[in-house]
N, CA, C and O atoms as a GROMACS GRO file, in nm:
protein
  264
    1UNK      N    1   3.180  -1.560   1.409
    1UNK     CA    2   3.209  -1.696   1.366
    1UNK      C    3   3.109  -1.791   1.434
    1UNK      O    4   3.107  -1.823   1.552
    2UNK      N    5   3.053  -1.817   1.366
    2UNK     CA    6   2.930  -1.956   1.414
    2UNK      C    7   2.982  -2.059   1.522
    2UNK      O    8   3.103  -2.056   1.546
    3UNK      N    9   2.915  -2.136   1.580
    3UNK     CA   10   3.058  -2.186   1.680
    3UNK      C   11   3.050  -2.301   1.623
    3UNK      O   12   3.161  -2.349   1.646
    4UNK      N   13   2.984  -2.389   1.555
    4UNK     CA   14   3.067  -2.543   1.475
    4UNK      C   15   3.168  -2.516   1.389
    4UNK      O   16   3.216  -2.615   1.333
    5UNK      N   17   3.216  -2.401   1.360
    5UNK     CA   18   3.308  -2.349   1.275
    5UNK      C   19   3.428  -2.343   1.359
    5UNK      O   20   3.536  -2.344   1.300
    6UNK      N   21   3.427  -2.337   1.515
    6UNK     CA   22   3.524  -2.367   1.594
    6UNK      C   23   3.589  -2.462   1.586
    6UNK      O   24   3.710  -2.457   1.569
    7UNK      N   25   3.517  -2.579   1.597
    7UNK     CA   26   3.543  -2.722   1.623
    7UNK      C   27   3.570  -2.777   1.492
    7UNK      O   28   3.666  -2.854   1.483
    8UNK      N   29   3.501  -2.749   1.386
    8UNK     CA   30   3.558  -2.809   1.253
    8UNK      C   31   3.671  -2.825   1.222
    8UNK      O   32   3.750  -2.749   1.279
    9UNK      N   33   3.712  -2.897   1.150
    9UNK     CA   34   3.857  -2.996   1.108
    9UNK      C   35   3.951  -2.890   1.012
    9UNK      O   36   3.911  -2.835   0.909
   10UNK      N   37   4.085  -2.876   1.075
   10UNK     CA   38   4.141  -2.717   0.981
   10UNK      C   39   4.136  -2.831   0.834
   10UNK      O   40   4.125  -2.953   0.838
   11UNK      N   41   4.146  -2.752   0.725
   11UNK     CA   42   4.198  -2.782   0.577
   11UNK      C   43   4.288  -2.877   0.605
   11UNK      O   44   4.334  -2.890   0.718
   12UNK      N   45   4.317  -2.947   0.513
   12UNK     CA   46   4.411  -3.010   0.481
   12UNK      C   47   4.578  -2.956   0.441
   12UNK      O   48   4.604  -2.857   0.373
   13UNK      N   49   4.652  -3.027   0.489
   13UNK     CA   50   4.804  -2.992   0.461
   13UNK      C   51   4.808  -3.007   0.340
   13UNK      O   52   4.742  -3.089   0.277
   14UNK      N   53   4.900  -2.915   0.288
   14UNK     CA   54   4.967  -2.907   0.136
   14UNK      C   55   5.041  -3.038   0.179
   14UNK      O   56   5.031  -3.096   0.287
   15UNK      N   57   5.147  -3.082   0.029
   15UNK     CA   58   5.240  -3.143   0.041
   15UNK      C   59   5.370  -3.069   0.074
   15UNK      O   60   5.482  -3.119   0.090
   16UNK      N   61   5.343  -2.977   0.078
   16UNK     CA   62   5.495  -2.903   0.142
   16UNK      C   63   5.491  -2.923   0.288
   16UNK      O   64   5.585  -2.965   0.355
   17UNK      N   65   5.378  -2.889   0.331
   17UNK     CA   66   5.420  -2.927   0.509
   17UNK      C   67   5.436  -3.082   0.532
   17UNK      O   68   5.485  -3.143   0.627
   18UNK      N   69   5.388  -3.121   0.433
   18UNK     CA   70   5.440  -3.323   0.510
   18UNK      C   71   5.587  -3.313   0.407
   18UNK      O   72   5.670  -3.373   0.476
   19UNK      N   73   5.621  -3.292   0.346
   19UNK     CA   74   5.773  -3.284   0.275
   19UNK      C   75   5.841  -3.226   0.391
   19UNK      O   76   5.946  -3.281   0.425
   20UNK      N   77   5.804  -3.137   0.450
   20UNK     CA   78   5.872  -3.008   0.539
   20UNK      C   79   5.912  -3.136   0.662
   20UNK      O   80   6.020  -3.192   0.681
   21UNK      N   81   5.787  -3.153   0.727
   21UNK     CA   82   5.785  -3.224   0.852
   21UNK      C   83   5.841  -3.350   0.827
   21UNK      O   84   5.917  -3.384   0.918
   22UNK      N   85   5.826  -3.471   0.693
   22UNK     CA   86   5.925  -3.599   0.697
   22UNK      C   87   6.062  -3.487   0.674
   22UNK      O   88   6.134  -3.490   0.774
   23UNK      N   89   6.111  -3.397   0.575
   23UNK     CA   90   6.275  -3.359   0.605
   23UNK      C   91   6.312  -3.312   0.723
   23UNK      O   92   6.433  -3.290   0.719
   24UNK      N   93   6.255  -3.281   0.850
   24UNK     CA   94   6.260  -3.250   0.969
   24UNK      C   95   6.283  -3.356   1.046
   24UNK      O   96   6.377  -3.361   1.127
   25UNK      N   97   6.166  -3.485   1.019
   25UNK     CA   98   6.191  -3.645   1.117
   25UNK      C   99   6.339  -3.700   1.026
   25UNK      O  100   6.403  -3.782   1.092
   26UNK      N  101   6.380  -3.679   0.938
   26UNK     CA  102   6.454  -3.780   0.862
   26UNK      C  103   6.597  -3.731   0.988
   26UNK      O  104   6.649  -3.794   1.080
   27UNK      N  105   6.620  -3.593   0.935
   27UNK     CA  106   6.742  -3.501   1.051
   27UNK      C  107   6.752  -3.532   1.175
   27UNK      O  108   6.861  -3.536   1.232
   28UNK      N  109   6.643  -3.557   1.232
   28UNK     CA  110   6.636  -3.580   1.359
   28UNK      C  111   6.681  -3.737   1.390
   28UNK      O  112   6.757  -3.761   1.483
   29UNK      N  113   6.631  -3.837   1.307
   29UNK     CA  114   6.659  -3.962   1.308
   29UNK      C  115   6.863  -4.021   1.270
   29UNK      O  116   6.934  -4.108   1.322
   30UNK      N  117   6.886  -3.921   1.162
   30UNK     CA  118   6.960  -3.942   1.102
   30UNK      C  119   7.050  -3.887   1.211
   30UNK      O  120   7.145  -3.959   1.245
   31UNK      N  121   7.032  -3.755   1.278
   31UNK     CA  122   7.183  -3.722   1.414
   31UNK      C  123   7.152  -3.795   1.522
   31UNK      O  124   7.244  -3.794   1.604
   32UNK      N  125   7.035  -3.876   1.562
   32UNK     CA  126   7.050  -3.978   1.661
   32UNK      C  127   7.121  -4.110   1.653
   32UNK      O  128   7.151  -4.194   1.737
   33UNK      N  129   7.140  -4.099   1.515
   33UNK     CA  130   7.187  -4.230   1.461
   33UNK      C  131   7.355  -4.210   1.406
   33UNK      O  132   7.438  -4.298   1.383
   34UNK      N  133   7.359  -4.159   1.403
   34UNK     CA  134   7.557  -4.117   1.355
   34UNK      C  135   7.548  -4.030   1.280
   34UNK      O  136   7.620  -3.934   1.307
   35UNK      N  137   7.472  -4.019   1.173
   35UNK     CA  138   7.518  -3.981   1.048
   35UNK      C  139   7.561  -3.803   1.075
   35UNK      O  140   7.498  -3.705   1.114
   36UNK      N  141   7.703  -3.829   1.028
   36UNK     CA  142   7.771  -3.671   1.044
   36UNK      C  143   7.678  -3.527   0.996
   36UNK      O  144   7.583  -3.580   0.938
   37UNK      N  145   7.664  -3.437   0.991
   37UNK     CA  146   7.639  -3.306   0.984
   37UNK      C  147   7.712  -3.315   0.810
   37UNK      O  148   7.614  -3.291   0.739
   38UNK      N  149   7.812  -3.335   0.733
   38UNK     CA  150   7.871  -3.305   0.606
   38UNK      C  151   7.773  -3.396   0.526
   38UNK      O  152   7.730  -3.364   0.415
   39UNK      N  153   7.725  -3.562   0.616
   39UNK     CA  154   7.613  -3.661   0.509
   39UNK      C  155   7.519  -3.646   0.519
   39UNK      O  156   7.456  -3.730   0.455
   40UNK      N  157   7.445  -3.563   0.581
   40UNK     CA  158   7.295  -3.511   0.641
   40UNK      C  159   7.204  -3.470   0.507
   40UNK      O  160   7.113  -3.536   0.458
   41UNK      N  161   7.256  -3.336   0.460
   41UNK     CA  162   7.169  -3.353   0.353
   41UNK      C  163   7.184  -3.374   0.244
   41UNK      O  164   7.113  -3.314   0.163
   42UNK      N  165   7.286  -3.470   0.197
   42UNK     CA  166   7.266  -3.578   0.099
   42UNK      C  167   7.196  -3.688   0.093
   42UNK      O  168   7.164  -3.755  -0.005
   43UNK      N  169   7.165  -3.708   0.261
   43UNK     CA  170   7.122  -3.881   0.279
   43UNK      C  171   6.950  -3.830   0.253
   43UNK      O  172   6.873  -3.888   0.177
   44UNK      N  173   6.919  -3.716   0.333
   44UNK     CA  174   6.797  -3.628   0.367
   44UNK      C  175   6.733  -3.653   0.219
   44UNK      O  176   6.634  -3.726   0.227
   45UNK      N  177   6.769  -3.605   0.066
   45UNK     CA  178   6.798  -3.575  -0.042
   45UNK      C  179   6.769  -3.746  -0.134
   45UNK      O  180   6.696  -3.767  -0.230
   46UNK      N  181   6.827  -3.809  -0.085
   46UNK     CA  182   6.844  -3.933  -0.104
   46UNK      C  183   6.730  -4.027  -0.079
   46UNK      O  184   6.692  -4.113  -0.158
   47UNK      N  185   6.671  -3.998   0.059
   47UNK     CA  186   6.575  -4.073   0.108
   47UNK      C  187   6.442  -3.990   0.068
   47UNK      O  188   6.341  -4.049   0.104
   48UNK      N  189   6.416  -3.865   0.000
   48UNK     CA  190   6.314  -3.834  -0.038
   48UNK      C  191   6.285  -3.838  -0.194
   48UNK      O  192   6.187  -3.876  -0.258
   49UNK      N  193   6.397  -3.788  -0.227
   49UNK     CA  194   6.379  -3.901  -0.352
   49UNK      C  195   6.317  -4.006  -0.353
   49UNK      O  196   6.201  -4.020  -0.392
   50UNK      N  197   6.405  -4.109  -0.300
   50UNK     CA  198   6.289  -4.250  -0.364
   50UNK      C  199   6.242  -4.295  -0.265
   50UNK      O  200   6.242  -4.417  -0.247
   51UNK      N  201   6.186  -4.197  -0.165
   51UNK     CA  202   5.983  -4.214  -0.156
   51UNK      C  203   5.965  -4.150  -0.286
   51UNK      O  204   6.013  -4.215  -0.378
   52UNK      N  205   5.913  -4.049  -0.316
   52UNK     CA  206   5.884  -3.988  -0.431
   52UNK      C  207   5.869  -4.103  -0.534
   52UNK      O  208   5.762  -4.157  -0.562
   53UNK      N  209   5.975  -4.131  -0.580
   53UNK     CA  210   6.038  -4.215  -0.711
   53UNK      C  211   5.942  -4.355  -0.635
   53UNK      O  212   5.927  -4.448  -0.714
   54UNK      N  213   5.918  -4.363  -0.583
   54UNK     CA  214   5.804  -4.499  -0.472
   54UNK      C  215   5.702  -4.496  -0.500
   54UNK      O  216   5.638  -4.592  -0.543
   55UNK      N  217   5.650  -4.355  -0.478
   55UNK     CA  218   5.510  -4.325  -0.496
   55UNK      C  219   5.446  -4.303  -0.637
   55UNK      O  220   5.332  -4.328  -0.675
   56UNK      N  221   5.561  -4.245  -0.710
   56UNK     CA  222   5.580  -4.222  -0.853
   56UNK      C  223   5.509  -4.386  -0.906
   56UNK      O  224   5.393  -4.419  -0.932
   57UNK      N  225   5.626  -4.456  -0.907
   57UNK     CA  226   5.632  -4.588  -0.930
   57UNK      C  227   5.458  -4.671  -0.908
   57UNK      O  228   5.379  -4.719  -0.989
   58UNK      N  229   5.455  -4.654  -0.734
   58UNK     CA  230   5.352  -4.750  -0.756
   58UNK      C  231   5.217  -4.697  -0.776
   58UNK      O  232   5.130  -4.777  -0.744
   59UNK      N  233   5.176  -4.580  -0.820
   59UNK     CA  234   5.062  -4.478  -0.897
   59UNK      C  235   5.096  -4.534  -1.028
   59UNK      O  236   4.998  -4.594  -1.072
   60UNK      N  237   5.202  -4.539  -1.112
   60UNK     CA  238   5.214  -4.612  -1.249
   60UNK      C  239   5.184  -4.754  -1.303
   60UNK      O  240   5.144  -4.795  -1.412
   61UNK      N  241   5.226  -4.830  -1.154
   61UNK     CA  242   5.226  -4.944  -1.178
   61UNK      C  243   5.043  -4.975  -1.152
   61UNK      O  244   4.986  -5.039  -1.241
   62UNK      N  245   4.970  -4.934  -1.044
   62UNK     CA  246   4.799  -4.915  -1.030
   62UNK      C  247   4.741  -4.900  -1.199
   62UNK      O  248   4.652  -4.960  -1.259
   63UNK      N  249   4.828  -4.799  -1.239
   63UNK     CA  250   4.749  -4.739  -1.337
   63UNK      C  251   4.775  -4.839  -1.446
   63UNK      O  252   4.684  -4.845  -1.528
   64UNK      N  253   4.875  -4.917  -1.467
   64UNK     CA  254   4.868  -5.033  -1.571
   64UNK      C  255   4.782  -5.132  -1.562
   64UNK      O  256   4.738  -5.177  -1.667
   65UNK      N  257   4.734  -5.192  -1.426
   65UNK     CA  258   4.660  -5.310  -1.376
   65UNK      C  259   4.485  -5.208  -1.366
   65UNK      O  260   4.385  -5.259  -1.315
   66UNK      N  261   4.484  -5.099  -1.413
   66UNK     CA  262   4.380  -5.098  -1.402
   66UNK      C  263   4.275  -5.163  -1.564
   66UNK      O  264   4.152  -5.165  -1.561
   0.00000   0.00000   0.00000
C-alpha cells in the first residue's frame, strides 16, 4: 500500500450509517429526556420521517424555483 493511501480520506458514508447513527442520537436523547421505552420507537419513527418528508420537500420546492 503506497503510504498517501494511508492518510487519505475513507469513502464516504452511505445513507444508512447517518440514518443508523441519527436513530442511535434520537434514543439516546429521547431516554435522557423521559420519553418511556413503549414511545421510543414511535417517536424515533416519527422524527425520521419528517426529516425525510423535509428533505423530500425542500429538494422539490429548489426544483420549482429553479
Amino acid at each position: 500500500m503506497p503510504f498517501d493511501d494511508i492518510f487519505s480520506d475513507p469513502p464516504p458514508a452511505g445513507p444508512e450509517v447517518g440514518k443508523t447513527f441519527l436513530r442511535h442520537a434520537l434514543k439516546v436523547w429521547a431516554r435522557e429526556n423521559g420519553v418511556t421505552e413503549d414511545n421510543l420507537t414511535g417517536l424515533v419513527h416519527q422524527i425520521l420521517d419528517f426529516a425525510h418528508d423535509s428533505i423530500r420537500d425542500a429538494r422539490y420546492q429548489r426544483g420549482l424555483s429553479a
